[in-house]
C-alpha positions as a Markdown table, in Angstrom:
| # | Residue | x | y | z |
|---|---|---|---|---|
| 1 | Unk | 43.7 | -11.5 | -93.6 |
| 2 | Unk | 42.6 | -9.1 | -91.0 |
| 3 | Unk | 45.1 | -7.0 | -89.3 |
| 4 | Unk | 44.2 | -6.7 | -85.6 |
| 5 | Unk | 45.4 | -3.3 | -84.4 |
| 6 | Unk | 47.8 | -3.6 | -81.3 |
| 7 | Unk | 47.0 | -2.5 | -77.5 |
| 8 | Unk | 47.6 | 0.3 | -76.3 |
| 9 | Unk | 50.2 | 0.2 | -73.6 |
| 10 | Unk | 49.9 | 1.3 | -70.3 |
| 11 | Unk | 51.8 | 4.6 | -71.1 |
| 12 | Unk | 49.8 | 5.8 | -73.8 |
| 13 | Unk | 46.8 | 5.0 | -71.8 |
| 14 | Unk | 48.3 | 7.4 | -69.3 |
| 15 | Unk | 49.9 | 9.4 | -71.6 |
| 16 | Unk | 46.1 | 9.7 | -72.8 |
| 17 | Unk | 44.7 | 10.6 | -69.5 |
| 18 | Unk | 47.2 | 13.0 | -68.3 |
| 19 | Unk | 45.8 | 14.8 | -71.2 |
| 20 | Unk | 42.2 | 14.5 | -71.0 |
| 21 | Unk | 42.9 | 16.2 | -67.4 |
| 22 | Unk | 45.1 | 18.6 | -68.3 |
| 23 | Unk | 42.6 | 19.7 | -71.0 |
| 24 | Unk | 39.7 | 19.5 | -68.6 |
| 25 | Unk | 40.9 | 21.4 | -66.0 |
| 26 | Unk | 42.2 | 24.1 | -68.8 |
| 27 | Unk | 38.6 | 24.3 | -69.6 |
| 28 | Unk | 37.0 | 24.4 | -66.4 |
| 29 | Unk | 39.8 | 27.4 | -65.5 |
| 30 | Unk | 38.7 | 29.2 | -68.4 |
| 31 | Unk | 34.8 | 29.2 | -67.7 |
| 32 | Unk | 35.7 | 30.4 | -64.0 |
| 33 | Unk | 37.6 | 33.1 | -65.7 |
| 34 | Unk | 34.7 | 34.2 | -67.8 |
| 35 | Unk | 32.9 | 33.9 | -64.7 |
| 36 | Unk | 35.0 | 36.2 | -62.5 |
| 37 | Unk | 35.1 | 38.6 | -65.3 |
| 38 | Unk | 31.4 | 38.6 | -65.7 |
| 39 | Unk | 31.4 | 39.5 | -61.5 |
| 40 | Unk | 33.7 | 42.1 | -61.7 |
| 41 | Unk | 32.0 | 43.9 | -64.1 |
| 42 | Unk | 29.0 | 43.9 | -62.3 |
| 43 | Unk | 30.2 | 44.4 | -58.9 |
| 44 | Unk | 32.2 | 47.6 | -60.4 |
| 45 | Unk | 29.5 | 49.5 | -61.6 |
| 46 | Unk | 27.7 | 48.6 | -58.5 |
| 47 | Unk | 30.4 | 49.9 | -56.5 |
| 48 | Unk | 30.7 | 53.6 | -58.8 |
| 49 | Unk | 27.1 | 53.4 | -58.9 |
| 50 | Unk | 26.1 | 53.6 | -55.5 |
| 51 | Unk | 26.5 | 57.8 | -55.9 |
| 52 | Unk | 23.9 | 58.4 | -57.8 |
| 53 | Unk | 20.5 | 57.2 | -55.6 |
| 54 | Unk | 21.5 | 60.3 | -53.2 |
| 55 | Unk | 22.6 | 62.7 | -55.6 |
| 56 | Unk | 20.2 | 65.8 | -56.0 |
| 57 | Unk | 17.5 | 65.9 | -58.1 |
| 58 | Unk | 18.8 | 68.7 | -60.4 |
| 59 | Unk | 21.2 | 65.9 | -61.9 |
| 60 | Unk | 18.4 | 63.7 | -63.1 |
| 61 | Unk | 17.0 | 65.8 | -66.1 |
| 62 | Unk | 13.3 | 66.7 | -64.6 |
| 63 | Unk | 13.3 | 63.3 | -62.9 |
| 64 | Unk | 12.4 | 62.7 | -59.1 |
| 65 | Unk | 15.6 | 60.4 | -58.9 |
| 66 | Unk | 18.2 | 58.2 | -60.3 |
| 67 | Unk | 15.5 | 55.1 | -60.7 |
| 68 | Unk | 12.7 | 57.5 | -62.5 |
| 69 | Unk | 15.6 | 58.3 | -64.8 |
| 70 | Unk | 16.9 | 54.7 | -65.4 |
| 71 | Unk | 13.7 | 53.6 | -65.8 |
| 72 | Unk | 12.7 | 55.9 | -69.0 |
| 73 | Unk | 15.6 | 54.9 | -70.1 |
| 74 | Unk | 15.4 | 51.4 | -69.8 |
| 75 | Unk | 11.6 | 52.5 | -71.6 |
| 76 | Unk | 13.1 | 53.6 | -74.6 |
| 77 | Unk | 15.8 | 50.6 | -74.7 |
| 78 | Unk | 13.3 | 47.8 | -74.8 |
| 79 | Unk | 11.2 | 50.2 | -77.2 |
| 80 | Unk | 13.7 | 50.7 | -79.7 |
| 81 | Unk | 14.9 | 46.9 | -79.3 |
| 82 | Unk | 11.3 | 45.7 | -79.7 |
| 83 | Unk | 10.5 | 47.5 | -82.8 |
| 84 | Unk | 13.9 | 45.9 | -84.0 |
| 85 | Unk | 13.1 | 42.8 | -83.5 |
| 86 | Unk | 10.0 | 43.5 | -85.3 |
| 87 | Unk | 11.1 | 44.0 | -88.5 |
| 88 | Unk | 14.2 | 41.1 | -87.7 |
| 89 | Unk | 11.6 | 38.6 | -87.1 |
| 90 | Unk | 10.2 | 37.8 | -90.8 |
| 91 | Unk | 13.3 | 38.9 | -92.2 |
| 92 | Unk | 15.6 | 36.3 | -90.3 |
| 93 | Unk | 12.8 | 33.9 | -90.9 |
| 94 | Unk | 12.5 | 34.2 | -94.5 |
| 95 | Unk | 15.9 | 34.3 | -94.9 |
| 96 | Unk | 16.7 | 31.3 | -93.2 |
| 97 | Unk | 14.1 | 29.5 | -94.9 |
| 98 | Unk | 15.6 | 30.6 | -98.4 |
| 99 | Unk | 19.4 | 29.9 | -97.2 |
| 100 | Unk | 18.1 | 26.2 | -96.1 |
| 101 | Unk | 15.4 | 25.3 | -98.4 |
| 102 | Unk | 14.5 | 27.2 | -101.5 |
| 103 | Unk | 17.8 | 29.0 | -102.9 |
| 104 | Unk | 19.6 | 26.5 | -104.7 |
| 105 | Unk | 23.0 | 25.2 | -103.0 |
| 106 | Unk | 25.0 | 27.8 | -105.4 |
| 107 | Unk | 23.1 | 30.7 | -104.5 |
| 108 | Unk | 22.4 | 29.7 | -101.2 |
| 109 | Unk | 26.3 | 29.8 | -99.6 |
| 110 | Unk | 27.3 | 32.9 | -101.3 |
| 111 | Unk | 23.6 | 35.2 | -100.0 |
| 112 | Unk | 24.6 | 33.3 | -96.5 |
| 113 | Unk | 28.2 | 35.0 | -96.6 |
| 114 | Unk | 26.7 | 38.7 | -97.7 |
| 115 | Unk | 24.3 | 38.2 | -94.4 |
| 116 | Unk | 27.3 | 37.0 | -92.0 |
| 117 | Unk | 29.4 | 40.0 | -93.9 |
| 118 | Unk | 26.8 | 42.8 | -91.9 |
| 119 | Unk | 28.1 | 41.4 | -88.8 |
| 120 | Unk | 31.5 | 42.8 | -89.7 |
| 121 | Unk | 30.5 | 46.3 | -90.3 |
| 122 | Unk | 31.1 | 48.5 | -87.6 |
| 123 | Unk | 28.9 | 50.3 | -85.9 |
| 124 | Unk | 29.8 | 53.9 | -86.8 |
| 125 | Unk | 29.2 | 52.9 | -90.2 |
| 126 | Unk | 25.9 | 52.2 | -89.8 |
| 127 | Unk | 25.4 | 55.2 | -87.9 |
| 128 | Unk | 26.3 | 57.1 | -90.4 |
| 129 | Unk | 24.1 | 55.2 | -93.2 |
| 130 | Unk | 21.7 | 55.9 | -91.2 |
| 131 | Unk | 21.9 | 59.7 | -91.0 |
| 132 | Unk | 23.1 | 60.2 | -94.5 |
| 133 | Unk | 21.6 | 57.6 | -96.3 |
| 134 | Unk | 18.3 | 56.0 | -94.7 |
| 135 | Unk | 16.8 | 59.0 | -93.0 |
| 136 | Unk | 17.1 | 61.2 | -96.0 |
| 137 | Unk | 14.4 | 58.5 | -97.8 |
| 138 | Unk | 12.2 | 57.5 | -94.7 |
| 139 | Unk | 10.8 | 61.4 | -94.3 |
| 140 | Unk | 8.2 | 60.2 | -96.6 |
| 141 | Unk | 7.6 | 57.6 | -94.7 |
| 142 | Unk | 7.6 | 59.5 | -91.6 |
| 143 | Unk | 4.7 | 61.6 | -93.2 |
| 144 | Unk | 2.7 | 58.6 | -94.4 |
| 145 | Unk | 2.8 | 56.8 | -91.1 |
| 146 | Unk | 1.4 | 59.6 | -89.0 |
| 147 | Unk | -1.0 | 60.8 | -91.7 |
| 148 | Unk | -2.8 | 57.4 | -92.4 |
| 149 | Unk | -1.7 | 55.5 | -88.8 |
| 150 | Unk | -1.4 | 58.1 | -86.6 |
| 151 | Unk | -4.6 | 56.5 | -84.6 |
| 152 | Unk | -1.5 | 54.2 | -83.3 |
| 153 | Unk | 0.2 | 55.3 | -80.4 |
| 154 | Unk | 3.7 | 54.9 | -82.1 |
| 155 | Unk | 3.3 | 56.9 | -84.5 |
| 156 | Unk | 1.3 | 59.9 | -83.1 |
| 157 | Unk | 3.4 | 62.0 | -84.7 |
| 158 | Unk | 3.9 | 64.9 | -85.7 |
| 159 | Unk | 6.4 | 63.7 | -88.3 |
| 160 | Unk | 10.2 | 64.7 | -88.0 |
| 161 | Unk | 11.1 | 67.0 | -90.3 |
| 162 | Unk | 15.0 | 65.1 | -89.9 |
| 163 | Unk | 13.5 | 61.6 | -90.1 |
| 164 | Unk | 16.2 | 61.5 | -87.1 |
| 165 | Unk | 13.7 | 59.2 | -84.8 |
| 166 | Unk | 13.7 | 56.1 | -82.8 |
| 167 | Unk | 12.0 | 54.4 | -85.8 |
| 168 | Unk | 15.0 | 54.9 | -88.2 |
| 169 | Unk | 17.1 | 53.7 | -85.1 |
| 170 | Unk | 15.3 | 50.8 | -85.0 |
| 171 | Unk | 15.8 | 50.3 | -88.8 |
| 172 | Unk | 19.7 | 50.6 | -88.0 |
| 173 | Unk | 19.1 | 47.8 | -85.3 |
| 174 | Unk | 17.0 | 45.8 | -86.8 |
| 175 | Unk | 20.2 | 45.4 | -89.3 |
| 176 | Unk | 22.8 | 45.1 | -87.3 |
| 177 | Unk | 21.1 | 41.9 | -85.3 |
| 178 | Unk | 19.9 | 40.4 | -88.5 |
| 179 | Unk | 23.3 | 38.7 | -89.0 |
| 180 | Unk | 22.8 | 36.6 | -85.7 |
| 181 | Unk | 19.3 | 35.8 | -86.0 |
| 182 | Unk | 19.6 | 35.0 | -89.3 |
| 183 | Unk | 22.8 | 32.2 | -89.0 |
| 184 | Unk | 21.3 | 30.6 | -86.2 |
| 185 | Unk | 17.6 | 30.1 | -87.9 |
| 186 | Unk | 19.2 | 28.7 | -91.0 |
| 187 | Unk | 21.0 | 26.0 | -89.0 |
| 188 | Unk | 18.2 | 25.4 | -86.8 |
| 189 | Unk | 16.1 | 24.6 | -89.9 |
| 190 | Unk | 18.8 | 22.5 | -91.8 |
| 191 | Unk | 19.2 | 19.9 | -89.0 |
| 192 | Unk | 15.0 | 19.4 | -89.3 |
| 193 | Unk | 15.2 | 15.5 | -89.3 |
| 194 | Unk | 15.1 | 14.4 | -93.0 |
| 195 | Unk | 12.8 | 11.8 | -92.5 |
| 196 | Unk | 10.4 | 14.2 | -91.0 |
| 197 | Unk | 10.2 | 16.4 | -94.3 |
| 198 | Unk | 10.0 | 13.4 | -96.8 |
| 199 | Unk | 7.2 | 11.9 | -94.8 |
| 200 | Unk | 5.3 | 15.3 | -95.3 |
| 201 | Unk | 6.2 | 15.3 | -99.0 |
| 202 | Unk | 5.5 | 11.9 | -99.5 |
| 203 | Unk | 2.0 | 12.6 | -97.9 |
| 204 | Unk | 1.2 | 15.2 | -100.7 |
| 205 | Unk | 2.4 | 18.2 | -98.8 |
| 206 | Unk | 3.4 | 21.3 | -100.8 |
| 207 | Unk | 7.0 | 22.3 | -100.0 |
| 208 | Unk | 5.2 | 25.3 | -98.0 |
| 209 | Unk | 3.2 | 22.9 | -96.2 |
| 210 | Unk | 6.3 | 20.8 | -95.3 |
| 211 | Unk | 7.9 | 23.5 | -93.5 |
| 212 | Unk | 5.0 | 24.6 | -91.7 |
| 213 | Unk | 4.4 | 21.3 | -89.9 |
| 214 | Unk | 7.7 | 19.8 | -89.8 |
| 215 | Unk | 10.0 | 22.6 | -90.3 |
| 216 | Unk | 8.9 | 25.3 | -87.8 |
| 217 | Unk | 7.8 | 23.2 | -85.4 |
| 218 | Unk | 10.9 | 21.4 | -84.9 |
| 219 | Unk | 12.8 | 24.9 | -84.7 |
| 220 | Unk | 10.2 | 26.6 | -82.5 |
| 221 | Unk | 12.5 | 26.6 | -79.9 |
| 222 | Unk | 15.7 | 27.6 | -81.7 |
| 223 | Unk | 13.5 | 30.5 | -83.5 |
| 224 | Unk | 13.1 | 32.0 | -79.5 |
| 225 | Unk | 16.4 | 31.6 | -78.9 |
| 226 | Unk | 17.7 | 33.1 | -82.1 |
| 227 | Unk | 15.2 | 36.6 | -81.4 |
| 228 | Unk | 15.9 | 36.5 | -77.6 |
| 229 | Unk | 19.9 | 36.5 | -79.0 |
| 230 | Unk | 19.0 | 39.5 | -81.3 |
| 231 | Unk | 17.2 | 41.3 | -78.9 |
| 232 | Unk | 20.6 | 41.2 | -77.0 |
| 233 | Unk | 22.5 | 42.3 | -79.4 |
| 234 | Unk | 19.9 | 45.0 | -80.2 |
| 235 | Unk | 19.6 | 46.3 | -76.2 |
| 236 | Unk | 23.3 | 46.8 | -76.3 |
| 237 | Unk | 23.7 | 48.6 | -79.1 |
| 238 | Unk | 25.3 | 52.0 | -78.7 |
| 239 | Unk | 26.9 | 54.3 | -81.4 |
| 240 | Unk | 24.7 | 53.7 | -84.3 |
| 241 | Unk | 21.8 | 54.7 | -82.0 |
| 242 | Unk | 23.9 | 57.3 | -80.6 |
| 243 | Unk | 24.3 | 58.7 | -84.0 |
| 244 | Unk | 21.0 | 58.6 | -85.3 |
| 245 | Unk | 19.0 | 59.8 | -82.7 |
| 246 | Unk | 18.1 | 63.8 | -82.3 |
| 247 | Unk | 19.3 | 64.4 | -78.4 |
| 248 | Unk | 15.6 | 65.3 | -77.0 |
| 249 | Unk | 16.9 | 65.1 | -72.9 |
| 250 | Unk | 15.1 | 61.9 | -71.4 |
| 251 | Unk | 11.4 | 61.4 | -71.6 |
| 252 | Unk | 8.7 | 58.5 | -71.9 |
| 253 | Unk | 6.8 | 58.5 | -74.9 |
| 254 | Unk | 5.5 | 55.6 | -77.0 |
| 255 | Unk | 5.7 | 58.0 | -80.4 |
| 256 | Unk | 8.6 | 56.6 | -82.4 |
| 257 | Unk | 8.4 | 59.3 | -85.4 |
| 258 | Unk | 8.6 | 62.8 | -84.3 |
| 259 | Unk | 11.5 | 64.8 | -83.0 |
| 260 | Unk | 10.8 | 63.9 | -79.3 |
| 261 | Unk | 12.1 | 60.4 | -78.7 |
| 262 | Unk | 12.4 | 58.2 | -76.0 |
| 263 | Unk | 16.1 | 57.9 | -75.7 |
| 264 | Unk | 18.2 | 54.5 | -74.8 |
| 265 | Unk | 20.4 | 53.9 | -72.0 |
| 266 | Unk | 23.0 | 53.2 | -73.9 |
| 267 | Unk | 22.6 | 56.1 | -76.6 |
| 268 | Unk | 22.5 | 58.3 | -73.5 |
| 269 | Unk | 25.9 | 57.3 | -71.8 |
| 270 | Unk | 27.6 | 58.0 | -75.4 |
| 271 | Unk | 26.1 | 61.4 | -75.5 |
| 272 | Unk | 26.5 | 62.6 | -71.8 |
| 273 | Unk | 30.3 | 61.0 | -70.2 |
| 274 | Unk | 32.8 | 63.1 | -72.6 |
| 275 | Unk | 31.2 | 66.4 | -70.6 |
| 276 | Unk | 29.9 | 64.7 | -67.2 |
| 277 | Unk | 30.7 | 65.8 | -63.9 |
| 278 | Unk | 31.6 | 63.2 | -61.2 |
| 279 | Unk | 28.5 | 62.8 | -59.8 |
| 280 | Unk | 27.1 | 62.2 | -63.4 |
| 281 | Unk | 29.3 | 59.6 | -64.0 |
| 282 | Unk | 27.5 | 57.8 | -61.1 |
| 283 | Unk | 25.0 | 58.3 | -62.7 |
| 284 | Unk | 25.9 | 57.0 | -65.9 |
| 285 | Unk | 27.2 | 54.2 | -64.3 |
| 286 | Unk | 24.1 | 53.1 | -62.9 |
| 287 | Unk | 22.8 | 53.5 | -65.8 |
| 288 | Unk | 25.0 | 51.0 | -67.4 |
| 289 | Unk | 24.2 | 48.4 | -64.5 |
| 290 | Unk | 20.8 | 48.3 | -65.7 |
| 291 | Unk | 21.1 | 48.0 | -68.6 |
| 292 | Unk | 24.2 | 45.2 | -67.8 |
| 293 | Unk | 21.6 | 43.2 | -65.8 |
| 294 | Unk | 18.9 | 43.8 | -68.9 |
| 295 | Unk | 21.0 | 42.2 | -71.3 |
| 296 | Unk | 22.6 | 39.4 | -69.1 |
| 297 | Unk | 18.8 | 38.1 | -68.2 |
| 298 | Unk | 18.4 | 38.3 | -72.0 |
| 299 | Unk | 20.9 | 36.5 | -73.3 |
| 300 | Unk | 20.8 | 34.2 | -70.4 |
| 301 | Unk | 16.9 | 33.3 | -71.2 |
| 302 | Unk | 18.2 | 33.2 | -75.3 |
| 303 | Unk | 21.2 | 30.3 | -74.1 |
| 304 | Unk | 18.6 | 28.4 | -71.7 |
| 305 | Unk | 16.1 | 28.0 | -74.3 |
| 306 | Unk | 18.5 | 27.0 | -77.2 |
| 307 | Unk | 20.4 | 24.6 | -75.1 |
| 308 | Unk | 17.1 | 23.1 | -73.2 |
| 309 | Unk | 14.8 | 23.2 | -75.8 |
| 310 | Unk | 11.7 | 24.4 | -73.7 |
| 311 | Unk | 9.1 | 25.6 | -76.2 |
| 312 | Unk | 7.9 | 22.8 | -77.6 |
| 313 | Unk | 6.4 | 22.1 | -80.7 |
């Protein structure tokens, strides 16, 4: 006999939507909160900002003015995040495709968790891995890059006898925004629609094959939106750049192994506020409004394509 459950009553149908509202406005105060935070920010370093385009020249490091100085910074930033997302790219991609397809389900989880594990490590440890640990072994590397590619404007050279360069920097970064890259790619490619991957299979498509015209088309999207993520989290990075780089003053140069490096903007607001005089605060400041505006249009661009889905397959 089939049990046919009861009505609800007109209180718990209120009872019901009292909560939906209550919940929905709860939300929609929270988001306005982010928002207003989000403002604040930027209209605070605007304000303390402001300073530095009529400050003298002498406080800009050889530069003209506060914008010629922002702007090699902002040159070494993207730089030192673009080489980082170099090396992310078929790293987070392989990964992914290992975690989701290849890597038995007992293997798989457990390599997953070691990935998401980097995440938590903080940024003075890398730091220091990098000046104790990884730069030691890349002065070799150093050598060999200018020796045999030094036709390449990145690695002009000459090699650092420290190994202390934007490249091993980059290294550090390219680490510390694998973690996000990596977890978003591997979902992105394990909700490919089934039916799309046994249709390829059952066409006589090697499991390579499979991914490359069902997999990674359907995730081309995701895939820009995972990097553009990364490359956030590699513009803001501060300490572990901080700490690896060699303080060479602020220049423009596209050479990523020797001891002259383009610095970033925030490696250089680390280095110079604990000694800065008020005016270079200002500047400092405006320095971090650029680069707060850099990574908002990032990661703003990174959300809009995951959520919209623009590149298309």
């Amino acid at each position: 006999m089939t049990v046919i459950p009861d009505e609800p009553t007109t209180q718990e149908v209120a009872a019901h939507r009292v909560g939906d509202a209550i919940f929905r406005r709860t939300a929609l105060v929270a988001s306005l909160l982010v928002i207003v935070f989000l403002a604040g920010v930027g209209i605070f370093l605007l304000i303390k900002g402001l300073p530095a385009i009529g400050a003298d020249p002498e406080n800009f490091q050889d530069h003209a003015n506060v914008f010629s100085l922002v702007g090699a910074l902002l040159f070494g930033t993207v730089l030192a995040a673009v080489v980082a997302m170099a090396i992310v790219t078929p790293l987070a991609i392989g990964l992914g495709l290992v975690i989701s397809h290849y890597a038995p389900r007992r293997l798989a989880k457990p390599v997953g968790f070691l990935v998401d594990l980097l995440a938590a490590v903080p940024s003075v440890v890398f730091g220091l891995w990098g000046i104790f640990v990884l730069a030691p072994y890349l002065k070799p590397v150093h050598v060999w890059l200018v020796d045999y590619l030094g036709w390449i404007p990145l690695f002009d050279g000459p090699a650092s006898a420290t190994a202390r360069t934007l490249f091993t920097a980059a290294i550090v970064l390219a680490l510390m925004a694998l973690p996000i890259v990596t977890a978003i790619m591997r979902e992105i490619f394990a909700q490919t629609p089934r039916a799309h991957e046994e249709a390829a299979l059952a066409l006589g498509a090697t499991r390579w094959e499979m991914i490359r015209m069902a997999v990674l088309p359907y995730a081309r999207s995701g895939m820009v939106a995972a990097l553009l993520l990364g490359l956030g989290r590699a513009l803001g990075e501060t300490m572990a750049v901080a700490m690896v780089l060699s303080a060479t003053g602020v220049i423009v140069s596209w050479d990523i192994v020797s001891s002259e490096n383009s610095n970033t903007i925030a490696a250089f607001i680390a280095q110079g506020y604990k000694e800065a005089s008020p005016i270079k605060v200002s500047i400092l400041i405006f320095a971090g409004l650029a680069l707060f505006l850099l990574t908002f249009v990032v990661n703003f661009l990174g959300r809009w394509i995951a959520s919209r889905g623009v590149v298309k397959g």
